[in-house]
C-alpha positions as CSV (number, residue, x, y, z in Angstrom):
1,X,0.0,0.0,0.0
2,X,1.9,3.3,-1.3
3,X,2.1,5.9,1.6
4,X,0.9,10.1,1.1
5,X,4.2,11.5,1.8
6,X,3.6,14.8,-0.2
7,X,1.3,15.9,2.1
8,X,2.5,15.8,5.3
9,X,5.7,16.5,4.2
10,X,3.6,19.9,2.6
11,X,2.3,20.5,6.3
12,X,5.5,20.3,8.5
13,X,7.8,21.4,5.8
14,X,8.7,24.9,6.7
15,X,9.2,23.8,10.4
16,X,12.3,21.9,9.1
17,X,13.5,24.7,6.8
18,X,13.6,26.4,10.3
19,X,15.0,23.9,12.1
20,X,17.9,23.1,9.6
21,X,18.5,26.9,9.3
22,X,19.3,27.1,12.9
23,X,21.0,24.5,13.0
24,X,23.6,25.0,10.5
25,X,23.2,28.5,10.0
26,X,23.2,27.9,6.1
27,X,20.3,28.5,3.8
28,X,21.7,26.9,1.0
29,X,22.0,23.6,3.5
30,X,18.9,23.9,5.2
31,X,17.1,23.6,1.6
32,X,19.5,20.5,0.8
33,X,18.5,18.7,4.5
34,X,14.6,19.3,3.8
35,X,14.9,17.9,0.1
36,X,16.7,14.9,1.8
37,X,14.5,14.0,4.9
38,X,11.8,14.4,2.2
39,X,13.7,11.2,-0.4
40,X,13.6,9.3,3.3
41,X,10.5,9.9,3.3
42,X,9.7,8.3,0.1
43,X,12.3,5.4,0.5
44,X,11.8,4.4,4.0
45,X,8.3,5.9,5.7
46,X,7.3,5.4,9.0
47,X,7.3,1.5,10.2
48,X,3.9,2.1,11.6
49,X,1.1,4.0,9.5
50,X,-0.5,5.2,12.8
51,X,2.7,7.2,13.7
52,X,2.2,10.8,13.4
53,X,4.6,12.4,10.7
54,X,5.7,15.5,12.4
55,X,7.9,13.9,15.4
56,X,9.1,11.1,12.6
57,X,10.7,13.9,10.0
58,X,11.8,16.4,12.9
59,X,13.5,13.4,13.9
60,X,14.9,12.4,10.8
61,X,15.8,16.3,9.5
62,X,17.6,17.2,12.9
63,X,20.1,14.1,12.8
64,X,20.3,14.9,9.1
65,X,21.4,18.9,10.3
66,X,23.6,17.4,12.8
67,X,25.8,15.3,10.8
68,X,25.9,18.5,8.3
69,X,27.0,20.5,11.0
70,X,29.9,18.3,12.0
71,X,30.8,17.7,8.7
72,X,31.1,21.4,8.4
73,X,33.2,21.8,11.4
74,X,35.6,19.2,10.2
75,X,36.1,20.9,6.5
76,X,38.7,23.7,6.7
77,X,36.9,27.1,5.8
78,X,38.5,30.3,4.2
79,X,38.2,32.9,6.1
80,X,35.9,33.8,8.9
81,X,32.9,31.8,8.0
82,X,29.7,34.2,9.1
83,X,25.9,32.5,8.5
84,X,23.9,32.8,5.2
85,X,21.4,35.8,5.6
86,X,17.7,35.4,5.1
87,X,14.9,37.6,4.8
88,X,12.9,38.5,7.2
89,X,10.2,40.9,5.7
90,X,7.9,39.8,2.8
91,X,7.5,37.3,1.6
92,X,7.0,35.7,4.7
93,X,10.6,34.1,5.3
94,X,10.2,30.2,4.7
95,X,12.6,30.0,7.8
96,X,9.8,30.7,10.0
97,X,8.4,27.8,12.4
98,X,5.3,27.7,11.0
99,X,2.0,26.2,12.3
100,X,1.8,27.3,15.5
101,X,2.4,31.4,15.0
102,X,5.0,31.7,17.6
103,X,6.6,29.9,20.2
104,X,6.7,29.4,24.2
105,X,10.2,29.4,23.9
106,X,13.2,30.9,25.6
107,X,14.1,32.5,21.9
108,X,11.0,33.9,19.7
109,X,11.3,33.7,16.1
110,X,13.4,37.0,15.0
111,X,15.6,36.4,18.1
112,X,16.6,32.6,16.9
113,X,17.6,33.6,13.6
114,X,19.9,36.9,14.1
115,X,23.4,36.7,13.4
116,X,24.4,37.3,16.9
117,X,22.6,34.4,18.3
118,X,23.0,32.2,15.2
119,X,26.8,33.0,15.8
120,X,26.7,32.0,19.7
121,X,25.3,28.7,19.1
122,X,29.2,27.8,17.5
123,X,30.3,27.9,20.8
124,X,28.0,24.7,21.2
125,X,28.6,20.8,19.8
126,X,26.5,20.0,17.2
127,X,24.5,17.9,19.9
128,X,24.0,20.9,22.1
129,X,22.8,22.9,19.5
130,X,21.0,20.6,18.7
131,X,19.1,20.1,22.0
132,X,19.0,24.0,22.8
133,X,17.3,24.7,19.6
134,X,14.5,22.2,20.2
135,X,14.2,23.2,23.5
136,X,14.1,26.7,24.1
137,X,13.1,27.9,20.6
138,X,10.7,25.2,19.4
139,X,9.7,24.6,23.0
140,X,10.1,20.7,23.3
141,X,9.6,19.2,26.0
142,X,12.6,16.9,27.3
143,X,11.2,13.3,26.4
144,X,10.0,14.5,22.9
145,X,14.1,16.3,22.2
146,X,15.2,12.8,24.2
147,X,12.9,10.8,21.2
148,X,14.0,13.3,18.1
149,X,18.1,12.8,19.4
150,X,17.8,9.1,20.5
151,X,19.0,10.1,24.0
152,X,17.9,9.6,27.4
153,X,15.5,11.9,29.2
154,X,19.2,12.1,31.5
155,X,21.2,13.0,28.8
156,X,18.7,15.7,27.3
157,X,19.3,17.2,30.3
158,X,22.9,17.3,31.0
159,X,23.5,18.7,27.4
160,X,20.8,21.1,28.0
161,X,22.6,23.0,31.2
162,X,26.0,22.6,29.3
163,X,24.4,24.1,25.8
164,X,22.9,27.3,28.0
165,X,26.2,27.8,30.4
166,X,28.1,28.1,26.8
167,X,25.6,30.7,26.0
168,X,26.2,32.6,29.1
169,X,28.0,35.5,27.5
170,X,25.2,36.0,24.4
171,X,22.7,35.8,27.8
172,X,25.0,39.0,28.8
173,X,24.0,41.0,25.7
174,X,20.9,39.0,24.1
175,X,20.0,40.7,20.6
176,X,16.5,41.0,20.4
177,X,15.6,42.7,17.4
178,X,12.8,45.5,19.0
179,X,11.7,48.5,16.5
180,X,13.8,50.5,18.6
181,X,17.3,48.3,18.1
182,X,15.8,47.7,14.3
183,X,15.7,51.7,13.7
184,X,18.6,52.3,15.8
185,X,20.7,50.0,13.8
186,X,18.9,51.7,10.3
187,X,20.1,55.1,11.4
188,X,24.1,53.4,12.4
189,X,23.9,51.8,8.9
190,X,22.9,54.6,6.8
191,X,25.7,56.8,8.5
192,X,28.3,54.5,8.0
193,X,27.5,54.6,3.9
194,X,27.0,58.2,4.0
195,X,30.4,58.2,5.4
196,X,31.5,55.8,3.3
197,X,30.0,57.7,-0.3
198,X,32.7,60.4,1.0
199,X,36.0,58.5,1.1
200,X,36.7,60.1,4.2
201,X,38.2,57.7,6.6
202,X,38.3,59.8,9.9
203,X,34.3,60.4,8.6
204,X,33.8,56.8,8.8
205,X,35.8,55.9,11.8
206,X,33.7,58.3,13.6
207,X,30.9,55.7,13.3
208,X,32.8,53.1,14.9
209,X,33.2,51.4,18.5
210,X,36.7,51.5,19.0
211,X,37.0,47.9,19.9
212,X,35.2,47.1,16.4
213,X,35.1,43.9,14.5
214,X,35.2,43.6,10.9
215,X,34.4,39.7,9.3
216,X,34.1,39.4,5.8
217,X,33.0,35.7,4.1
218,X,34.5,35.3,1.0
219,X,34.1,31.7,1.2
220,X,37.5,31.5,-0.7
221,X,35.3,32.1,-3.4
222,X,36.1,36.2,-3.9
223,X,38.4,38.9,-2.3
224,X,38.1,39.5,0.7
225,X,39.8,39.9,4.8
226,X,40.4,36.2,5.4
227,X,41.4,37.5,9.3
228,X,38.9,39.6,11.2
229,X,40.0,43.1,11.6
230,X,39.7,44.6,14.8
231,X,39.7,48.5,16.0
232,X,37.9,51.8,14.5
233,X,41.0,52.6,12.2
234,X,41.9,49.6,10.6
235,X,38.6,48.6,9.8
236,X,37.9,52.3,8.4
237,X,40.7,51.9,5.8
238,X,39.4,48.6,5.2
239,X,36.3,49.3,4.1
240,X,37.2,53.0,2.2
241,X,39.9,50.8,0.4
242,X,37.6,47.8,-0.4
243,X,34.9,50.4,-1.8
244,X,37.8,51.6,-4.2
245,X,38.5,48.2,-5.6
246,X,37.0,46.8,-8.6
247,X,33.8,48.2,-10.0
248,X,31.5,50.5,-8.3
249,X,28.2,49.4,-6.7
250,X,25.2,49.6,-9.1
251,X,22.5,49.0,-7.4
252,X,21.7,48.8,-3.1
253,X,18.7,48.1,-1.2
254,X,18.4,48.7,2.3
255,X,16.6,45.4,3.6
256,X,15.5,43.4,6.8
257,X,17.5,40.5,6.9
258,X,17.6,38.2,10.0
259,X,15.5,40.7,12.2
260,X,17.8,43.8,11.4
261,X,18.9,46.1,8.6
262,X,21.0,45.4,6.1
263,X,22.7,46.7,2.9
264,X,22.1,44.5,-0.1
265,X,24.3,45.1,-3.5
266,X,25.0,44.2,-6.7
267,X,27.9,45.3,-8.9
268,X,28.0,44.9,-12.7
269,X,30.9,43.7,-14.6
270,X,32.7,41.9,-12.0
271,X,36.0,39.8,-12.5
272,X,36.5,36.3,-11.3
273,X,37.4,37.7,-8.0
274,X,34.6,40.4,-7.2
275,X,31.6,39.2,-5.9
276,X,29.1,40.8,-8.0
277,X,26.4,41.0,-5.1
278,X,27.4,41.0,-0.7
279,X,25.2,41.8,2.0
280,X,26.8,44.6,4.8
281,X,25.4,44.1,7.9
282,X,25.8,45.8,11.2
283,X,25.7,45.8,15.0
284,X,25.2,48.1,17.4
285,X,26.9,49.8,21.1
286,X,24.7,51.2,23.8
287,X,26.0,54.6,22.0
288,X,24.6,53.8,18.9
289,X,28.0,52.7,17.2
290,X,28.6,50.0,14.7
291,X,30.6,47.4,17.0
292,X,30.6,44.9,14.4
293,X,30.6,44.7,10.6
294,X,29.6,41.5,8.4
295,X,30.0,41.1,4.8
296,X,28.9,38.6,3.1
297,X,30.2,37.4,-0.6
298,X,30.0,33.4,-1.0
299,X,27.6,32.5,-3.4
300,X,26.5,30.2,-1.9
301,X,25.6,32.1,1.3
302,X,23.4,34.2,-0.6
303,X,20.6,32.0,-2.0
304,X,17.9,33.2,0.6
305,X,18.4,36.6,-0.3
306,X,16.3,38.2,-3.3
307,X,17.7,39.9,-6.6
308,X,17.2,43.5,-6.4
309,X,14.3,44.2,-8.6
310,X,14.7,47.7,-9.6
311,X,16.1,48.5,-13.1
312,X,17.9,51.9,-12.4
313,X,21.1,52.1,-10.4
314,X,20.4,53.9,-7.2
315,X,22.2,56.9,-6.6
């Protein structure tokens, strides 16, 4: 008797796009983990045909993500590796967990996919990832993580209290993405590019924390800082220097990606080397200073985020 996979599968499928998100932190991934628990699906089904399909594919998608994620880990990477970015404004992002319209958890929705948290959870083993995410942002319970991981209701635990101690310093400075952080961080951003536009580096350091962190993912693939740069000068002349290189930015969009603004451009008749689109993404100081700077170039990190659609350059 064939099985209706496409259906449930339908149902619970943005809840693993979510999951596999936060778990590796890679769009591009999380689209290749849903396509795959959805072939187990079809080649090997539930055993029983009374067994609910949600608990059997988050099951079979999170040890998926996990072995990704180690995998990951064990592959050297070029560069500081920074997450994919994903849109957060419409179209409804199809990272959401969907179904329920929000969550009981420790972590809401926006909070669970910004870069700062998203870049926490390294600190964690794949396993305690693993087990934080189903626990305190798609609020399991400890026997259902214990049934999804194939661990005891002991272990759940033990990882659990590891996974959140490791998360102590994000607990110190938890980025929830409020309107008032969201157009705090607009206002840091635009200043920065006005800054930028003028070539004037004292102009842009005077945006800048002075402890400052610059991370740029090149993914090997394109130019770019394969060290962060640290301090208000030397990531000034960074960035006016890198904005001098290869061809000029054509078109820009200022965007909410991941809960927070950020710049999106394209460039037009790039070499091998120049990434012909990059996200620039920032965070923010108590003062309203940009205390970190992401840049995203890899390709591949870039699938979630949309073409610009306007045919003009913008000035």
């Amino acid at each position: 008797m064939s099985v209706d996979v496409a259906a449930p599968f339908r149902e619970h499928e943005r809840l693993l796009r979510g999951l596999c998100y936060r778990l590796t932190g890679s769009a591009a991934d999380a689209d290749d983990l849903v396509q795959e628990t959805f072939l187990r699906a079809l080649e090997r089904p539930p055993a029983r045909t009374d067994e609910p399909w949600k608990p059997w594919l988050v099951r079979v998608a999170v040890n998926l993500g996990r072995d990704a994620l180690r995998k990951r880990r064990r592959l050297a990477y070029v560069g500081p590796w920074l997450p994919s970015p994903i849109e957060t404004e419409e179209p409804i992002p199809s990272f959401e967990i969907a179904g329920e319209g929000g969550t009981e958890g420790r972590y809401d929705l926006l909070e669970s996919v910004s870069f700062a948290f998203l870049l926490a959870l390294e600190a964690l083993t794949p396993q305690q990832r693993a087990v934080l995410l189903l626990r305190d942002v798609f609020d399991y319970s400890v026997e259902e993580t214990a049934d999804a991981l194939a661990l005891t209701a002991s272990n759940v635990k033990t990882t659990h209290h590891r996974a959140r101690r490791a998360l102590e310093p994000y607990e110190q400075h938890r980025c929830r993405p409020t309107p008032d952080l969201v157009a705090r961080s607009t206002e840091a951003l635009q200043r920065f590019l006005t800054s930028l536009m003028t070539d004037d580096v004292a102009a842009v350091q005077a945006q800048l924390a002075e402890g400052v962190v610059a991370l740029n993912d090149g993914g090997g693939q394109f130019f770019a800082a394969r060290r962060p740069v640290v301090g208000a000068a030397k990531v000034a002349k960074l960035n006016v220097g890198i904005k001098n290189m290869g061809p000029p930015v054509s078109r820009w969009e200022i965007r909410s990606l991941n809960g927070l603004p950020a710049l999106v451009a394209e460039r037009d008749g790039t070499s091998a080397k120049d990434a012909p689109r990059f996200v620039l993404r920032v965070d923010i100081d108590a003062e309203g200073r940009i205390s970190a700077l992401h840049t995203i170039l890899a390709t591949r990190k870039l699938t979630a985020v949309m073409a610009i659609r306007q045919s003009t350059p913008s000035a």
